[in-house]
N, C-alpha and C positions, 0 to 999 in steps of 0.2 A: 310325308310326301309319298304318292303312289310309285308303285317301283316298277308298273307297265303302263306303256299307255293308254291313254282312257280318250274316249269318242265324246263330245256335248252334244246335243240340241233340244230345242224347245218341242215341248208338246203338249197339247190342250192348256195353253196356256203357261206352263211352266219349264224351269230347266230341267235338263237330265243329264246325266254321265253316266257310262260303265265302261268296263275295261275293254281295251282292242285287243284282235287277236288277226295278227298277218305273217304266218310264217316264213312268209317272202319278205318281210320287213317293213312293208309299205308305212307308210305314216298314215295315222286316222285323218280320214278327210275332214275341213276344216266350215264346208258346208252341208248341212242335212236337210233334206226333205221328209215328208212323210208322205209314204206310197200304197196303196191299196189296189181293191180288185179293180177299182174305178179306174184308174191311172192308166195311160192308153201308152203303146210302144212307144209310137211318136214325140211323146211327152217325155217320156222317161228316156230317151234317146238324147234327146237335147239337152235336156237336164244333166247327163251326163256326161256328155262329151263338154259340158261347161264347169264339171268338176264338180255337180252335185251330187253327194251320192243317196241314198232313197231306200229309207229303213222303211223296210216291208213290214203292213199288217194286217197283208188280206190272207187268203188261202196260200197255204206253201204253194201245189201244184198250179196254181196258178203262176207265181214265181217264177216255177222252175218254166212255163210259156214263155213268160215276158222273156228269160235271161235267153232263150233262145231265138226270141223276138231281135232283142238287141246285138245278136251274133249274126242274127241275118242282116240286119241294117248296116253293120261294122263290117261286113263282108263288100257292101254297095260300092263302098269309097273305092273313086277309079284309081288307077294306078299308072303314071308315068312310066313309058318304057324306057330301061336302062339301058344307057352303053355297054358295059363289062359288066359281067358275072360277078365281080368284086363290090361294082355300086348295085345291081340287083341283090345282094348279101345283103349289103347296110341297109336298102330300102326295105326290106323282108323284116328285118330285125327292128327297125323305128315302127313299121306298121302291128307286127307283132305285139310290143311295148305298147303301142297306142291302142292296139283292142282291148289288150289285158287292163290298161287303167279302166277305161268306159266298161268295159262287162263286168268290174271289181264293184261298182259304182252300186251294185243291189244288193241290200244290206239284210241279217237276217240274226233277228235278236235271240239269246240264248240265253236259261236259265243257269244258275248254278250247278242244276243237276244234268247239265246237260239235255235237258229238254224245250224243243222248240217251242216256244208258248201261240203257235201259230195252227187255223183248224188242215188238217190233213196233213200232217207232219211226219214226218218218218220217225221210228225211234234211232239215234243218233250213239249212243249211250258208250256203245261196245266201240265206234268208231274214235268218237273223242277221246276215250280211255287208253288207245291204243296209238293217236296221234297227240292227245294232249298230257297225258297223265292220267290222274286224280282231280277231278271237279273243286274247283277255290270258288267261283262268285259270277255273278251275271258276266254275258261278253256281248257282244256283235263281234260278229266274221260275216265276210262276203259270198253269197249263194256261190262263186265260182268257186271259192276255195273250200269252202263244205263240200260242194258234190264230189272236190278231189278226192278228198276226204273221205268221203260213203263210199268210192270206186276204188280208193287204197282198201280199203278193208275189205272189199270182197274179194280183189287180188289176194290178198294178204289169204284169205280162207280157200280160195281155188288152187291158186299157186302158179306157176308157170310148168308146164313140161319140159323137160330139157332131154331131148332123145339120147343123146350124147352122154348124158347121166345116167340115163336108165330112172328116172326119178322128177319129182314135183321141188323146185325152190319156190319160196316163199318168200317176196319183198315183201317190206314194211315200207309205211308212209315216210315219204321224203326218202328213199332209196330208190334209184334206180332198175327199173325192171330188166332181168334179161330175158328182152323181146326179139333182140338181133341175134340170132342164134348162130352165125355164121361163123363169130369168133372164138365160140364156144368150141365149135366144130374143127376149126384152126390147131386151136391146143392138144385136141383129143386124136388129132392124124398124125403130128410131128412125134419125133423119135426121140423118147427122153433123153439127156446124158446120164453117165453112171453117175450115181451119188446119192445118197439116202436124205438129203435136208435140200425143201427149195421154197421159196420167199414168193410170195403171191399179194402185190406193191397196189393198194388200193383195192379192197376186196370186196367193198359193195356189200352183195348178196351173198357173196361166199361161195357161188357158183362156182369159180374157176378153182378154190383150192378144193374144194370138194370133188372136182374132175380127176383134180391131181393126183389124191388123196383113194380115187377108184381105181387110177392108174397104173396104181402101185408106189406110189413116192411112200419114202417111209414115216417122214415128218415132213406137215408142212405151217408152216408159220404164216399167218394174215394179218396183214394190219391195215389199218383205216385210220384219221382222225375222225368223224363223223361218231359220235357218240348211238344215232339211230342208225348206222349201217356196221357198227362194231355189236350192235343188239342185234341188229337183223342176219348179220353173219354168225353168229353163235347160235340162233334159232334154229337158222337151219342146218348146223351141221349135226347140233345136237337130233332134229328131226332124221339125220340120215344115219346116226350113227354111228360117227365118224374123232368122236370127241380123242379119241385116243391117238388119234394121226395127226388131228387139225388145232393147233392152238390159235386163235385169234386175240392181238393185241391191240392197243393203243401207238400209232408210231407214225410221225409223218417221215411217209416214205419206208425207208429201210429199218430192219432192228438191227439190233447189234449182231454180227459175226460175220461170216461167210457160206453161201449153200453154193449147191452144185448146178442150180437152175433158180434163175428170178426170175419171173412173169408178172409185167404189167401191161392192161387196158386202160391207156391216160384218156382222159376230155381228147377228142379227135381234132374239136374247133377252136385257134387262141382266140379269147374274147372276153367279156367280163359275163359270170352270169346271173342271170336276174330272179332265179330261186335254188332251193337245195337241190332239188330235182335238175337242172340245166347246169351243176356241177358236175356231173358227171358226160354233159356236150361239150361245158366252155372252157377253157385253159387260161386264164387269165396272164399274160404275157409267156405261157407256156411251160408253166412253173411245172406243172407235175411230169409234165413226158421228157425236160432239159433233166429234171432232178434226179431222173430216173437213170437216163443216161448218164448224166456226168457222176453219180454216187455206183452204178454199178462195178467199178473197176474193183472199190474199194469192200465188196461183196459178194464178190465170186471166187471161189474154189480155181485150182488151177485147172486150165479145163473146162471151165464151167460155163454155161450158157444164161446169157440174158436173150428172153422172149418177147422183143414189143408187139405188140397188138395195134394195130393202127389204120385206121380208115386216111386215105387220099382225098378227101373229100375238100379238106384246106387247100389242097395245089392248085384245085380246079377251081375254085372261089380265088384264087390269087389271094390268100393271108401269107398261104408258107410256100416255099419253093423246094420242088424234090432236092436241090444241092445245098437247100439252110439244111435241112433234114440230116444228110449225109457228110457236111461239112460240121454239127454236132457229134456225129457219129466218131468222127476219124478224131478231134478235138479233144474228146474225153477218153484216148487212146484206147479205144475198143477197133472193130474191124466185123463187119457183114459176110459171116458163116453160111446164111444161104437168107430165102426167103419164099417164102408159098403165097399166093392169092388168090381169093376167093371175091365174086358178086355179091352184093348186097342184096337181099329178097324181102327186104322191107315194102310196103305199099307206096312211099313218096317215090322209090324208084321209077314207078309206073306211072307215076299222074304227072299227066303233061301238065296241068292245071296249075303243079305247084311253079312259084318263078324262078327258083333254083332246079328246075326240071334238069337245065343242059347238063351241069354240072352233075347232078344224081347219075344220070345216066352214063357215065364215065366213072364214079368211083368203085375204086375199090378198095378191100379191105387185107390188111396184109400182115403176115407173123413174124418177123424179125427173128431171125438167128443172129444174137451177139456175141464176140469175143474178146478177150482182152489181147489188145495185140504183143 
């Protein structure tokens, strides 16, 4: 019995199988087409929003037209005005869902070696290696989750600048980029407490312990469960130099002991979410930012400060309410040292376009000063 899932369908006559590859988890769709250069938006539009999906085998860059064909078709579908910003949220989120199935729907077959057997094809080679592993045997993946894929790896080679560091981090696929530089900025103006040990609770890119770590902290401890963001924070600290101050481990949530300062950036949104990338937006009943809080008591130094990092963004969506927030706070017998905010200077801020506009344009982003009472 195969140990991943595998994709059928008929061609020139005959069956076929090969393994699926959905990092998001998707299930191999359970009807196939076969699409070419011939195959018209239109066609392939229908077909998909019917749950066909449509293994390409015309020109890649042709492909890559169609999938932006069907981005613009999936764009058309009108959209009911909401009453509350809470039902404009969940309609944003079912429409989102529903694009991503129909634009997953163009399929694009893959060699064992990672090459696309398709004319005008990109070499792929160094991105699969870095998102997949090591090459095992033919696949199909979906053109949208390749191109992630080819756009993760050249982040991954550029890197992000982070002024606030003085320096380039480097995500890795399925990590979180820090592209919101604001919270970064957060950490790097607040006024450390005394203490030589401090805990950085979800570390992603390893951005923030690497701030810390420039700061002057003498030891700082990261942890992740994410197996590619406990890679990608070791990357880049080792890229900074830092290996001597920064150890990065395996830990959900806290390690063992007590520092003088914890800093965590939880999921900003409670929600469930629908790839690894959207675990660092979603909170799935608010598990990482309550966990944060109700374990910090049992983690600080006398004296010591816990630092949340937190976007408003849920208040104004009506999920969470500033006094669930602060009625956490007071619960896990901590106590609100102070607090700094900062705008968000993201581009959704600006576009009125987006349907969560109202709401963007009111949040903000805020640093938590905690203490145990």
């Amino acid at each position: 019995m195969n140990e991943f899932p595998q994709i059928h369908w008929d061609e020139g006559g005959a069956p076929h199988v090969a393994r699926w590859r959905s990092e998001g988890g998707t299930p191999p769709p359970q009807r196939v087409a076969i699409a070419d250069d011939r195959t018209t938006a239109d066609a392939a539009f229908r077909l998909a929003c019917e749950g066909t999906a449509l293994l390409w085998r015309g020109d890649f860059q042709n492909a890559r037209q169609l999938l932006q064909a069907l981005a613009r078709r999936a764009e058309r579908k009108p959209r009911k005005a909401a009453a509350t910003l809470t039902e404009a949220f969940h309609r944003h989120r079912m429409a989102q869902a529903q694009r991503a199935r129909t634009l997953g729907m163009l399929l694009i077959p893959c060699a064992a070696d990672y090459r696309i057997p398709l004319r005008r094809a990109p070499d792929i080679a160094a991105a699969c290696n870095e998102a997949y592993g090591e090459p095992a045997e033919d696949f199909v993946v979906s053109l949208r989750e390749l191109l992630g894929l080819i756009g993760a790896h050249e982040w991954r080679k550029k890197g992000v600048d982070i002024p606030a560091l003085g320096a380039r981090i480097h995500p890795h696929y399925g990590v979180f980029s820090p592209v919101r530089g604001e919270y970064v900025e957060l950490v790097a103006q607040a006024a450390l407490p005394a203490g030589v040990l401090a805990f950085d609770i979800g570390t992603g890119t390893g951005v923030l312990a690497a701030l810390l770590a420039r700061l002057g902290v003498t030891r700082v401890i990261a942890t992740d469960t994410s197996p590619r963001a406990l890679a990608c924070a070791r990357d880049n600290i080792v890229r900074l130099g830092l290996g001597k101050q920064v150890e990065v481990v395996e830990a959900d949530l806290f390690p063992p002991g007590r520092a003088a300062l914890a800093v965590c950036n939880p999921p900003w949104l409670p929600g469930r979410p629908s790839s690894t990338l959207e675990q660092a937006v979603y909170d799935l009943d608010s598990r990482m930012l309550l966990g944060f809080i109700n374990g910090l008591k049992d983690h600080l130094e006398p004296a010591g400060e816990g630092w949340l990092i937190l976007s408003d963004l849920a208040e104004h969506l009506g999920l969470r309410t500033h006094q669930q927030l602060l009625d956490a706070i007071a619960a896990a017998g901590l106590k609100v040292l102070g607090r700094v905010d900062t705008k968000p200077r993201h581009p959704r801020a600006a576009d009125r376009s987006d349907p969560l506009h109202a709401a963007r344009k009111l949040e903000l982003t805020s640093l938590w000063r905690l203490g145990v009472i």
